[in-house]
C-alpha positions as MATLAB code, in Angstrom:
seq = 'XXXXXXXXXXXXXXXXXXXXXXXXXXXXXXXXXXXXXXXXXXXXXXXXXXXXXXXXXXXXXXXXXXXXXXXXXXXXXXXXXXXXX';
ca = [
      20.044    2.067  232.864;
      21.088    4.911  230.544;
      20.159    7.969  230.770;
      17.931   10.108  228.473;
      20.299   13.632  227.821;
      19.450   16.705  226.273;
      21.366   19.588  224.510;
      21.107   22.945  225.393;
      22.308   25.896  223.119;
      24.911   28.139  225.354;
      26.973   31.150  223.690;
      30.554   30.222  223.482;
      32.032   32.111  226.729;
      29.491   30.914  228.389;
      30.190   27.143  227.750;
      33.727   27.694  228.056;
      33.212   29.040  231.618;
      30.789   26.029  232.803;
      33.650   23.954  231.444;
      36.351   25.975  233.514;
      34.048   25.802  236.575;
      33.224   21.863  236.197;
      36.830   20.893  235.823;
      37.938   22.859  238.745;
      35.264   21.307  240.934;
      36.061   18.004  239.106;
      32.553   17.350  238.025;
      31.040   17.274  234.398;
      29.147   20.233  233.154;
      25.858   18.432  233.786;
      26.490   18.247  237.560;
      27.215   21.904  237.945;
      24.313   22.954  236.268;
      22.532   20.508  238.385;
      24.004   22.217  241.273;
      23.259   25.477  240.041;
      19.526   24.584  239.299;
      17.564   24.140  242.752;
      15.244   21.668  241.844;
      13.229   22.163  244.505;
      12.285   25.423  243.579;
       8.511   25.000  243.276;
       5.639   27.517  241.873;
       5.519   29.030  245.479;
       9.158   29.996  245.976;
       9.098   31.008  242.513;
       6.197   33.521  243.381;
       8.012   34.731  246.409;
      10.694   35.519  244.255;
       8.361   37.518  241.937;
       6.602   39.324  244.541;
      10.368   40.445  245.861;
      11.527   41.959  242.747;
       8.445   43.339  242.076;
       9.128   44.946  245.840;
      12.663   46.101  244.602;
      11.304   47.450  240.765;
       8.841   49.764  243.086;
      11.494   51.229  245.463;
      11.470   49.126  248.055;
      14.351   49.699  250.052;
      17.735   47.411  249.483;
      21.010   47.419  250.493;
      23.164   49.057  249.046;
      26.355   47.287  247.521;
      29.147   48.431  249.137;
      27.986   48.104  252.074;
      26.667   44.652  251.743;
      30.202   43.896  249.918;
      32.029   45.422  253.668;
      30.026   43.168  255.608;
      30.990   40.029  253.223;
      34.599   41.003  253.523;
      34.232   40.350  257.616;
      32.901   36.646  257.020;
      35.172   34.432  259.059;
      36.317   37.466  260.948;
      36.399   38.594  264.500;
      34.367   41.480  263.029;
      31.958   39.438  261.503;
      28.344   40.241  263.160;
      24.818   39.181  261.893;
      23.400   41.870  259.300;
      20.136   43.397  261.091;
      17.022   43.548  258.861;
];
C-alpha cells in the first residue's frame, strides 16, 4: 500500500536541523516530525492550552527560568525533589 506524502515548505536551517536531528535518532524526517506532532492533541487540550497562555499574557504567575533551569540540573540527582505547585 503506498502512501499518500505531502511537501511542506521549511526555511533552510530549519530543514537542515530536522535532517541533523532525524539522522542522529536514525529515523527519516517524517518520523520526527511525527514524533514531534502529538496527534492526539484534540480541540480540548488545544483550548487548555489557550486558556494557559492567555493566564500567562495576563500576569499570571510563572516560574521563573533560572530557577526552573536549577531544578532541571538536579534530575537524576540525589538532590532531585518534586517541584511544589
Amino acid at each position: 500500500m503506498a502512501t499518500k506524502t505531502e511537501s511542506i515548505e521549511v526555511d533552510t536551517a530549519t530543514a537542515a536541523a530536522l535532517k541533523t536531528r532525524a539522522a542522529e535518532r536514525g529515523v527519516s524526517v517524517s518520523e520526527l516530525v511525527a514524533e514531534l506532532v502529538p496527534l492526539s492533541l484534540d480541540d480540548e487540550a488545544v483550548a487548555e492550552l489557550d486558556r494557559r497562555w492567555a493566564a500567562v499574557e495576563a500576569g499570571a504567575v510563572t516560574i521563573p527560568q533560572a530557577e526552573l533551569e536549577a531544578w532541571l540540573r538536579t534530575w537524576g540527582t540525589p538532590d532531585f525533589r518534586p517541584r511544589s505547585r
